[in-house]
C-alpha positions as CSV (number, residue, x, y, z in Angstrom):
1,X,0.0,0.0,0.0
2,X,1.5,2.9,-1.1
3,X,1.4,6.6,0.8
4,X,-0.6,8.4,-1.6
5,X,-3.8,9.5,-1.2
6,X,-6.8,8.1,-3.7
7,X,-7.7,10.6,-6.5
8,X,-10.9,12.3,-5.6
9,X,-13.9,12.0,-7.5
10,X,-15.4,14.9,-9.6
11,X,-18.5,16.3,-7.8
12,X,-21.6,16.1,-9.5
13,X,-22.6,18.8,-12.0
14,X,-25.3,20.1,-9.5
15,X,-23.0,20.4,-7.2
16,X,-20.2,22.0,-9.1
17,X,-22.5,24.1,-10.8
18,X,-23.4,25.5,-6.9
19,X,-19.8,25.9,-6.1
20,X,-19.6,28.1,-9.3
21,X,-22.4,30.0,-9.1
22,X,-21.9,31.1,-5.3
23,X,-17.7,31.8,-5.9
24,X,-18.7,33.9,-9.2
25,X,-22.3,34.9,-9.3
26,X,-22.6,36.4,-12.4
27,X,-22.7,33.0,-13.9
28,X,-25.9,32.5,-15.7
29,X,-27.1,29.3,-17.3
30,X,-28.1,28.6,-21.2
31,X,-30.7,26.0,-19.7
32,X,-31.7,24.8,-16.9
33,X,-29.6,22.3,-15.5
34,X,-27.3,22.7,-18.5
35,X,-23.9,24.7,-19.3
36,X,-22.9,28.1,-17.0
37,X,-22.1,31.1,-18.8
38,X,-19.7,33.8,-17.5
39,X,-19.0,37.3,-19.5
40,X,-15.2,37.7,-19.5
41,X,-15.1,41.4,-20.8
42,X,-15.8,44.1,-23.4
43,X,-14.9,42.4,-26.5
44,X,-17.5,39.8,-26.3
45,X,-15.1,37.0,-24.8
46,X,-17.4,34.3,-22.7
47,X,-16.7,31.7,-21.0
48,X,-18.3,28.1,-20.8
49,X,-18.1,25.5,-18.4
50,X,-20.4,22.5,-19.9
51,X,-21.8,19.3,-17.4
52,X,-19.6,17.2,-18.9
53,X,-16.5,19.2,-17.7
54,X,-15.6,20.9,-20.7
55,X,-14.1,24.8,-20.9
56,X,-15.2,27.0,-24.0
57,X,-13.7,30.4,-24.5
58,X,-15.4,31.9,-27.3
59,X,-15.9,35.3,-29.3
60,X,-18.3,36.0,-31.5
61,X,-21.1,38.6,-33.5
62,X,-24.4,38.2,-34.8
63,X,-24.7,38.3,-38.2
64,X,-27.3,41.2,-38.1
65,X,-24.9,43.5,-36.1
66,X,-22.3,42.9,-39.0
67,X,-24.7,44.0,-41.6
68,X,-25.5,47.3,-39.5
69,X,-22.0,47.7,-39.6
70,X,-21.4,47.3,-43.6
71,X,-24.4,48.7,-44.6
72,X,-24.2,52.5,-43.0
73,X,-27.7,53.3,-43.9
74,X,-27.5,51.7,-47.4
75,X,-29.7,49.3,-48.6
76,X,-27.2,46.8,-50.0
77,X,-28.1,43.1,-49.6
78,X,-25.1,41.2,-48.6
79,X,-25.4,37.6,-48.3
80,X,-24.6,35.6,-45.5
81,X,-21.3,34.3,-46.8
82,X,-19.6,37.8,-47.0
83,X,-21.4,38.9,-43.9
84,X,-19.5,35.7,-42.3
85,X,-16.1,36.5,-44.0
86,X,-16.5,40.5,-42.7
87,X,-17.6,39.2,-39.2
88,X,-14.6,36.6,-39.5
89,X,-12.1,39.7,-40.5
90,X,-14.0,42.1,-37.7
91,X,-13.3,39.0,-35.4
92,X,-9.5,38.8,-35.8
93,X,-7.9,41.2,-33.2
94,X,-10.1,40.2,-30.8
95,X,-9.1,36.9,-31.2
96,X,-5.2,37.5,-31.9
97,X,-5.0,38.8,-28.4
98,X,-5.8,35.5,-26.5
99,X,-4.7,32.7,-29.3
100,X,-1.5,32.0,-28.4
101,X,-2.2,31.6,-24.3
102,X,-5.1,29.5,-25.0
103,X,-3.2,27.3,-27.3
104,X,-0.7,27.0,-24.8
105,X,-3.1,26.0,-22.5
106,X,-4.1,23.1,-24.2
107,X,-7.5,25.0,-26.0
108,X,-8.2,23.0,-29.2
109,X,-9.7,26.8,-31.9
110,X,-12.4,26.1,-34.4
111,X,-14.9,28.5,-35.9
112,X,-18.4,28.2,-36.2
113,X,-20.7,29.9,-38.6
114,X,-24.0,29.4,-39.1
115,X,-26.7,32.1,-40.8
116,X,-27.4,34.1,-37.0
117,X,-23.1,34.4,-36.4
118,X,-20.3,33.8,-36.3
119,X,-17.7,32.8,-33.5
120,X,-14.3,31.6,-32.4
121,X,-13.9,29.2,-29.7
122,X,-11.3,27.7,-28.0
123,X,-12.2,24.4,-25.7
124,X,-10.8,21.6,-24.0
């Protein structure tokens, strides 16, 4: 029998999740019972902590706020593919600033896209 100690056991997401939301209150859920949510600042950064122990950083915009942006009061129709690619360009220094620590870290970066936004995210 060796002196060390038995791993402990992950609590239970209930639990957790009631450790987390009383040491950072601002937390907020997506659903009940599912993922916590947690603004990180000013450029849209959140953070993600899913049941199944997983940590998301992401930052993102809504499609419709890029069009506000490129249209200026015009009535030009862009479609959702260049809205994507100027929300993917519009979404670069945000991004630039926390890629290389959260590769570091071990965060796995993809983007998603889908016809309401776009986002980066970086999980593990």
């Amino acid at each position: 029998m060796s002196g060390k100690a038995a791993p402990v056991p992950a609590p239970a997401w209930s639990e957790a999740r009631a450790r987390l939301c009383q040491t950072e209150p601002t937390f907020y859920e997506l659903e009940p019972g599912g993922a916590l949510v947690l603004s990180l600042d000013d450029d849209g950064w959140i953070l993600e902590i899913t049941p199944d122990g997983r940590l998301v950083c992401q930052a993102g915009m809504d499609i419709e706020d890029i069009q506000s942006l490129l249209s200026d009061g015009t009535p030009e129709d862009l479609g959702t593919d260049e809205l994507a690619k100027q929300a993917k360009y519009y979404l670069q220094p945000i991004v630039a600033k926390f890629r290389k620590p959260l590769r570091d870290a071990g965060f796995d970066e993809q983007t998603e896209m889908n016809e309401h936004y776009v986002a980066v995210t970086f999980q593990r």
